[in-house]
MOPAC internal coordinates of N, CA, C and O (Angstrom, degrees):
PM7 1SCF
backbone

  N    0.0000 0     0.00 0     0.00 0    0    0    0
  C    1.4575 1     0.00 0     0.00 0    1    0    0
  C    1.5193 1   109.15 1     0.00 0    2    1    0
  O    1.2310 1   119.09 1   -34.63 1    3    2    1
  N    1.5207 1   119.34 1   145.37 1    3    2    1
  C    1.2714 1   116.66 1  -169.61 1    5    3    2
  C    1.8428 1    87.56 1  -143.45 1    6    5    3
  O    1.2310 1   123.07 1   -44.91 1    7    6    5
  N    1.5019 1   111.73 1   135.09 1    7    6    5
  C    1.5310 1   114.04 1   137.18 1    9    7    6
  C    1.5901 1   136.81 1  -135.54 1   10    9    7
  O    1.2310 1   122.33 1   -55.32 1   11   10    9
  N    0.6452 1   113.13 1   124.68 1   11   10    9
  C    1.4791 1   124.74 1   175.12 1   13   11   10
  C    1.5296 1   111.20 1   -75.91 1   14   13   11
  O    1.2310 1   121.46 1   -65.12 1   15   14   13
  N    1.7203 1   114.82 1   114.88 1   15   14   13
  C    1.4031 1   108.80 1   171.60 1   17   15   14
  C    1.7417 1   121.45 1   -88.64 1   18   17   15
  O    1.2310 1   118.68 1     4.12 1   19   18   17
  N    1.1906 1   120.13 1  -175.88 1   19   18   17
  C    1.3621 1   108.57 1  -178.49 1   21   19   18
  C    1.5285 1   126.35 1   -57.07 1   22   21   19
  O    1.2310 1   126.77 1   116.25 1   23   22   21
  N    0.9575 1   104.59 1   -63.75 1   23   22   21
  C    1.7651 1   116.13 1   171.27 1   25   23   22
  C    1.5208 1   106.40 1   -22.88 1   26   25   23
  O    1.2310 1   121.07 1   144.52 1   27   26   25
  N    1.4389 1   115.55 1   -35.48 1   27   26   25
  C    1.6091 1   121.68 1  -170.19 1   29   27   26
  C    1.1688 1   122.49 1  -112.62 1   30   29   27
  O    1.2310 1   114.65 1   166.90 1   31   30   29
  N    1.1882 1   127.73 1   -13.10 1   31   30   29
  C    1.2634 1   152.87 1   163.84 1   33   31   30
  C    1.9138 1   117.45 1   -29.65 1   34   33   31
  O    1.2310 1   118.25 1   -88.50 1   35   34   33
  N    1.0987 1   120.93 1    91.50 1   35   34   33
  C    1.3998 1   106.18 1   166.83 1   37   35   34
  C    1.5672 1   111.73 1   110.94 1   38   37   35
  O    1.2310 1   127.32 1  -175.84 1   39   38   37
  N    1.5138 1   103.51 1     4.16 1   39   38   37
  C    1.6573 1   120.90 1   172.39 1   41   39   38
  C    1.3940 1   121.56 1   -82.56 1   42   41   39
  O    1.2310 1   130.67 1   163.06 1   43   42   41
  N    1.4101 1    97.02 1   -16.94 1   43   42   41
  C    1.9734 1   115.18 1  -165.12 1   45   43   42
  C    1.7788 1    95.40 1    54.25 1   46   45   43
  O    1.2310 1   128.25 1  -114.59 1   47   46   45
  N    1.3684 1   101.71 1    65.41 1   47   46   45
  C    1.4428 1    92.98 1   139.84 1   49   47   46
  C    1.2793 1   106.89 1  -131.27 1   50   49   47
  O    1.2310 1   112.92 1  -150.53 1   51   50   49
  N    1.5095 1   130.98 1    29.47 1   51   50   49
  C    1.6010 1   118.53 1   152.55 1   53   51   50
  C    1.4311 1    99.84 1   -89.55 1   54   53   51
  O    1.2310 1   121.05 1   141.02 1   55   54   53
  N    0.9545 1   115.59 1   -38.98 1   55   54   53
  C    1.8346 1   109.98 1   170.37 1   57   55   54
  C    1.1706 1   111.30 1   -59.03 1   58   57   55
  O    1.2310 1   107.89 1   135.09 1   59   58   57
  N    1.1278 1   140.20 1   -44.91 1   59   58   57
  C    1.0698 1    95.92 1  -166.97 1   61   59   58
  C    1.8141 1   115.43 1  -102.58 1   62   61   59
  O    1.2310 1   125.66 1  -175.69 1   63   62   61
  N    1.4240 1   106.73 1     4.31 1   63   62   61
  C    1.1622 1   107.10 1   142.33 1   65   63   62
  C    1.3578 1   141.01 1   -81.81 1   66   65   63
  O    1.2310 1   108.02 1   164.03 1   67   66   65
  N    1.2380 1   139.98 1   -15.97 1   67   66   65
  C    1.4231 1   144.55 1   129.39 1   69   67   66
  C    1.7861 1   103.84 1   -44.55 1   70   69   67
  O    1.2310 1    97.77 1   108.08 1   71   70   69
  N    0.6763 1   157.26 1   -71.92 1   71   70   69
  C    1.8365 1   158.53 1   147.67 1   73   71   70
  C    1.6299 1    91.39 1     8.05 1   74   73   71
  O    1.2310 1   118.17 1   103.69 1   75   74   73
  N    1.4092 1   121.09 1   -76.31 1   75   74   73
  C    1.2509 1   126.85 1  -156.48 1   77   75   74
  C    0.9898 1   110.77 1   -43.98 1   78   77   75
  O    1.2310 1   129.79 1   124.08 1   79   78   77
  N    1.5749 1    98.73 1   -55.92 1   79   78   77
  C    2.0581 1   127.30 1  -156.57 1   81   79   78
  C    1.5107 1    93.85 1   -76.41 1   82   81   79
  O    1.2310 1   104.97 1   136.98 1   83   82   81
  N    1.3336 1   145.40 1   -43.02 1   83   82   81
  C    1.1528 1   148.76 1   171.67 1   85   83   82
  C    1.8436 1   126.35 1   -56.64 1   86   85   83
  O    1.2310 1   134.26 1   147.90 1   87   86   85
  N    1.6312 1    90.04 1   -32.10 1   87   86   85
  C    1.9706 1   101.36 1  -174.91 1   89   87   86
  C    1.7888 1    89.83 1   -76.20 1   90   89   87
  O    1.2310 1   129.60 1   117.65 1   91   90   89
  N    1.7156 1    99.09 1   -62.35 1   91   90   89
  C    1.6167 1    87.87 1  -168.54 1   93   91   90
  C    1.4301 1   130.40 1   -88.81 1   94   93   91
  O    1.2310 1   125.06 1  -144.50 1   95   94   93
  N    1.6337 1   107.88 1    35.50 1   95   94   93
  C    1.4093 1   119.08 1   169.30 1   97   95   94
  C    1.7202 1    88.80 1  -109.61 1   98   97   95
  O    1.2310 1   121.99 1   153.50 1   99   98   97
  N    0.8336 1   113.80 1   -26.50 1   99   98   97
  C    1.7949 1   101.81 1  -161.20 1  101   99   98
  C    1.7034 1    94.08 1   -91.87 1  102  101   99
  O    1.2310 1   118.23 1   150.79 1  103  102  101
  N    1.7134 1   120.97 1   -29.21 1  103  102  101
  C    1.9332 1   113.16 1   177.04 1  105  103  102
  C    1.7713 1    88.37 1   -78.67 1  106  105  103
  O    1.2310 1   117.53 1   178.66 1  107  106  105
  N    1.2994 1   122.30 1    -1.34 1  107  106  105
  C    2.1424 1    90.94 1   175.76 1  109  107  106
  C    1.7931 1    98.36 1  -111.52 1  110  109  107
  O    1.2310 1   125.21 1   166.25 1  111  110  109
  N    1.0481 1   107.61 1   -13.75 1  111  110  109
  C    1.3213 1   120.04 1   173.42 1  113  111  110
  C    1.4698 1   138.70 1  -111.82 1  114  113  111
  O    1.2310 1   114.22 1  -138.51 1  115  114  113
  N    1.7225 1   128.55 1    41.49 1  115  114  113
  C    1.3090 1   123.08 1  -112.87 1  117  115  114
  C    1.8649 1    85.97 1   -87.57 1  118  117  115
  O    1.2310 1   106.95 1   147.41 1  119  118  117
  N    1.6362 1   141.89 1   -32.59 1  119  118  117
  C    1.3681 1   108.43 1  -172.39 1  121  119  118
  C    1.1219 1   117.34 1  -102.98 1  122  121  119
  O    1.2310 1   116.96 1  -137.31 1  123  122  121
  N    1.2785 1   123.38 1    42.69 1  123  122  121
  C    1.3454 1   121.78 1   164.57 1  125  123  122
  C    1.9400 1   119.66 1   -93.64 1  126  125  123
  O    1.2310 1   136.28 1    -1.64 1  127  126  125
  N    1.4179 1    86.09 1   178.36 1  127  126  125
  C    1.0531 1    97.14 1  -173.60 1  129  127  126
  C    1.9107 1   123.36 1  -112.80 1  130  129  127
  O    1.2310 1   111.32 1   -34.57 1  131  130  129
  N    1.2152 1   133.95 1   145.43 1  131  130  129
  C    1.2133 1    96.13 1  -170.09 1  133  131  130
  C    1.6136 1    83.66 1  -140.65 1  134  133  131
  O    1.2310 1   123.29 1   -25.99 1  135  134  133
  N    1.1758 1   111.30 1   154.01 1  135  134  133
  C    1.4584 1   136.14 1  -174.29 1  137  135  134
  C    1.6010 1   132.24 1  -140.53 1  138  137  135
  O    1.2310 1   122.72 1   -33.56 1  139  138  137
  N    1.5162 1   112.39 1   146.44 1  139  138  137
  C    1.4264 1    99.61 1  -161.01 1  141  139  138
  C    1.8895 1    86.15 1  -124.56 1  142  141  139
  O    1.2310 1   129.78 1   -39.02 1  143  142  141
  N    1.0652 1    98.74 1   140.98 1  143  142  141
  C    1.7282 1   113.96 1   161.61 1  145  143  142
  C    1.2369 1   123.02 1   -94.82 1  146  145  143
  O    1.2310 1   118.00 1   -66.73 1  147  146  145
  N    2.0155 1   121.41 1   113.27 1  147  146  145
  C    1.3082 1   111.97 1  -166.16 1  149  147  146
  C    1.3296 1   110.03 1  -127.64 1  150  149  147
  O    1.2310 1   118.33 1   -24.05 1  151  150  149
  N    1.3417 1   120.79 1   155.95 1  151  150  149
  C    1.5767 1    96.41 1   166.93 1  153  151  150
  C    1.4002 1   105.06 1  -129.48 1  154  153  151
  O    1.2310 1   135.57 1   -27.63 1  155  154  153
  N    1.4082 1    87.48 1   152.37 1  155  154  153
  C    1.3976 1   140.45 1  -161.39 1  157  155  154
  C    1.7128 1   117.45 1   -30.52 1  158  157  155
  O    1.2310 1   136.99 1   157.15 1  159  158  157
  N    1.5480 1    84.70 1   -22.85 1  159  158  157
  C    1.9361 1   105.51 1   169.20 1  161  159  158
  C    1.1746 1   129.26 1   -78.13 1  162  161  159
  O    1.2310 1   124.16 1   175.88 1  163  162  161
  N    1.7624 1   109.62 1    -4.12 1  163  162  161
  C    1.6641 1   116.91 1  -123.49 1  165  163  162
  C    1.7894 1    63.39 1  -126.95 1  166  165  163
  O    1.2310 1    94.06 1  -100.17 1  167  166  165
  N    1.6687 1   162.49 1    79.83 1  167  166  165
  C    0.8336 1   147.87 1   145.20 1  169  167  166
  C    1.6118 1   121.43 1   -56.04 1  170  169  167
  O    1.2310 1   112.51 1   158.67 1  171  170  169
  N    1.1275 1   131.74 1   -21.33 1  171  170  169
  C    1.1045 1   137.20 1  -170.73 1  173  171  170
  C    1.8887 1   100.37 1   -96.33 1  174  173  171
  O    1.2310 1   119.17 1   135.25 1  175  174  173
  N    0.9673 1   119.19 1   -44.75 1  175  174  173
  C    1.6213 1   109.58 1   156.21 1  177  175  174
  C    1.4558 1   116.43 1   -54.48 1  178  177  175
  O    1.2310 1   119.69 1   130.84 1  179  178  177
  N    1.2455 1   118.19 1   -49.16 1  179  178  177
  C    1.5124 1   129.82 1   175.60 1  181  179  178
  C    1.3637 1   115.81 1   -41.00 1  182  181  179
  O    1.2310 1   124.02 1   120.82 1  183  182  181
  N    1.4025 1   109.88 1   -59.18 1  183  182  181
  C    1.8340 1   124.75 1   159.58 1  185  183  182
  C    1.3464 1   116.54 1   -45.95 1  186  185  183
  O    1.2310 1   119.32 1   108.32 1  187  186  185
  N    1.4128 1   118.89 1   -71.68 1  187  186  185
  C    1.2549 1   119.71 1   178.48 1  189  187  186
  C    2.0928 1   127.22 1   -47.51 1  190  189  187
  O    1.2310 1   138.59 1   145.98 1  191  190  189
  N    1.3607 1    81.57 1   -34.02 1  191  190  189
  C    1.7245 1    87.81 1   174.84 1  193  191  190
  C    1.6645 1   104.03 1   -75.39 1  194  193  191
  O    1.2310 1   121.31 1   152.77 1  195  194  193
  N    1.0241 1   115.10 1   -27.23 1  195  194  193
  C    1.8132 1   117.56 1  -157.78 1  197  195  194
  C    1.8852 1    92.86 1   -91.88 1  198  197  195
  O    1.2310 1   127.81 1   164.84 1  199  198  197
  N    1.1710 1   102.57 1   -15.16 1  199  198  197
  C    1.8063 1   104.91 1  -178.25 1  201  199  198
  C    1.4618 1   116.72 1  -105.31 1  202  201  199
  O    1.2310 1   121.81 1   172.23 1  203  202  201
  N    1.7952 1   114.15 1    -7.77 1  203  202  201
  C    1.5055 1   117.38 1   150.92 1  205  203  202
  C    1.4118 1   119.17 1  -112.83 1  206  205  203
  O    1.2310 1   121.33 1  -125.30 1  207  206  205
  N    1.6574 1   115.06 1    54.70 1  207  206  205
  C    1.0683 1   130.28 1  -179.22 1  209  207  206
  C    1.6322 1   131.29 1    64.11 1  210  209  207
  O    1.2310 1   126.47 1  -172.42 1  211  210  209
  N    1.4649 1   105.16 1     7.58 1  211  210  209
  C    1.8410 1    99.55 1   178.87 1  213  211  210
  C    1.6469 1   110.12 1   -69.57 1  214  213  211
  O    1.2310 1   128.55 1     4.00 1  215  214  213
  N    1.1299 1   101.14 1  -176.00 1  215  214  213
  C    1.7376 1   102.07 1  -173.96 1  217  215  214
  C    1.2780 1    98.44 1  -173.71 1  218  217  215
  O    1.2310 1   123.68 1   -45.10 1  219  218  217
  N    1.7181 1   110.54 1   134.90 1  219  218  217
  C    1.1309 1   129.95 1  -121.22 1  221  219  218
  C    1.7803 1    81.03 1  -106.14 1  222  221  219
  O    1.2310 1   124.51 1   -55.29 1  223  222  221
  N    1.7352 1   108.95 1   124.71 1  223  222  221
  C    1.3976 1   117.63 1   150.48 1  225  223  222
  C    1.3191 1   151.76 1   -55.02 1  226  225  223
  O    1.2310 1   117.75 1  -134.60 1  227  226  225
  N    1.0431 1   121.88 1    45.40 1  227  226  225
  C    1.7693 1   125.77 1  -162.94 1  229  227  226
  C    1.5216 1   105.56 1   -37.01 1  230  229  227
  O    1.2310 1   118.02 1   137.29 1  231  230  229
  N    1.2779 1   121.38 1   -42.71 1  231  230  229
  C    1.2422 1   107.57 1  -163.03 1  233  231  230
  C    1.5370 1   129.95 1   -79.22 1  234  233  231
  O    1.2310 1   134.34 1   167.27 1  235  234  233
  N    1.7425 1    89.87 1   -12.73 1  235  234  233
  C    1.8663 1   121.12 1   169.98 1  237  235  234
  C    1.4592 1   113.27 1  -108.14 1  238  237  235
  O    1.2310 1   126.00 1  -157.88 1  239  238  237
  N    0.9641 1   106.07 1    22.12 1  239  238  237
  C    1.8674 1   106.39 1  -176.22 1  241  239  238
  C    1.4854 1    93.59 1  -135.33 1  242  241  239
  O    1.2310 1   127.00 1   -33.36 1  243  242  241
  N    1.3631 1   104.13 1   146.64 1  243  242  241
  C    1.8814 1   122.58 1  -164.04 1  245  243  242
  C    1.4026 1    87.00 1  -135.68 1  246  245  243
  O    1.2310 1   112.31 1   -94.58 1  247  246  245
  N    1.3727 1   132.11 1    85.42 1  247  246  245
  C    1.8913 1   144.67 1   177.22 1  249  247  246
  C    1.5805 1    87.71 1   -50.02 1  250  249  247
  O    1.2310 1   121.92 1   134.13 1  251  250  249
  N    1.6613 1   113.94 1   -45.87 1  251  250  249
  C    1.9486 1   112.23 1  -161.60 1  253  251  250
  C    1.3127 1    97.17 1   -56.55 1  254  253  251
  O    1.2310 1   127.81 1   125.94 1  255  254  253
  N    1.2487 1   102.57 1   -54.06 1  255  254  253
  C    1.9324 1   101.99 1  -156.97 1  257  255  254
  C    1.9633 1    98.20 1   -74.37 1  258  257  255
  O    1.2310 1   114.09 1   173.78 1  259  258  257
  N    1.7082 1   128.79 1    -6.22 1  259  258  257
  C    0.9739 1   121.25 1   155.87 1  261  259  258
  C    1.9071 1   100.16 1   100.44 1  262  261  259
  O    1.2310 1   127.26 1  -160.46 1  263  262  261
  N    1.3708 1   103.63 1    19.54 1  263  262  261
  C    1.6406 1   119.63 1  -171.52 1  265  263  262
  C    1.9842 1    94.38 1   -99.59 1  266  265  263
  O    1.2310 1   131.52 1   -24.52 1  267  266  265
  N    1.1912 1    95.37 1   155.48 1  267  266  265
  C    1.4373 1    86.66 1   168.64 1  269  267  266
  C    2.1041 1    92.10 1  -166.40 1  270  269  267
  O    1.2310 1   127.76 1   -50.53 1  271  270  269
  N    1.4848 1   102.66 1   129.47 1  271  270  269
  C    1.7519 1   102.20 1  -155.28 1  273  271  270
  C    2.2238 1    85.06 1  -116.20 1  274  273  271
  O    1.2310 1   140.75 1   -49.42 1  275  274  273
  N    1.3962 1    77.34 1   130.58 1  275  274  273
  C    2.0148 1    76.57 1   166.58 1  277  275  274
  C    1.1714 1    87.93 1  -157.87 1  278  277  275
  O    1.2310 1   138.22 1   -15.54 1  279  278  277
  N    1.9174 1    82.29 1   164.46 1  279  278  277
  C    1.3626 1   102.13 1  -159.62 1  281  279  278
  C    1.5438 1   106.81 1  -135.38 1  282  281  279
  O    1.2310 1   123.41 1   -25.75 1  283  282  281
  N    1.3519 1   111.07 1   154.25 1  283  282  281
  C    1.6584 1   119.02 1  -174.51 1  285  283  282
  C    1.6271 1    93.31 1  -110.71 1  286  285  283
  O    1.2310 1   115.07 1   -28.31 1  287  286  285
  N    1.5917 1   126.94 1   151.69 1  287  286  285
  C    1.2005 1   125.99 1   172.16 1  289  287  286
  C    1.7295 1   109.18 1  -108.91 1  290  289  287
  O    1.2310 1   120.10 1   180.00 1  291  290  289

C-alpha cells in the first residue's frame, strides 16, 4: 500500500518509491508476480501503476463493486 498526501503529490516520489520496493522484491524474488488493488475512484493510482508497467486484470477486477486488480510480471 502506498499514499501520497497533497503537499507531495505530483513530484514522482511515489514512483519512484514503489520502483524501488518493486526492483528489489522482484531481484530476491525473480518469478513472481506482484499486484496492486485499486479502486476505481483512485484514477491517479490507476495512471501511475499503468506507467510503471502494471496491467490491468479483467478477470480479478469487479469495475461494479469499484475494485480494479493489475499486475506487474
Amino acid at each position: 500500500a502506498f499514499r501520497s498526501y497533497p503537499p507531495f503529490r505530483g513530484k514522482g516520489l511515489t514512483k519512484e518509491f514503489v520502483s524501488f520496493c518493486t526492483y528489489v522484491y522482484m531481484k530476491k524474488f525473480s518469478n513472481i508476480k506482484i499486484w496492486a488493488g485499486i479502486d476505481t475512484d483512485n484514477a491517479a493510482s490507476e495512471r501511475l501503476s499503468a506507467g510503471m508497467g502494471f496491467k490491468t486484470l479483467e478477470k480479478l477486477s469487479d469495475r461494479k463493486a469499484g475494485w480494479l486488480v493489475m499486475v506487474k510480471y
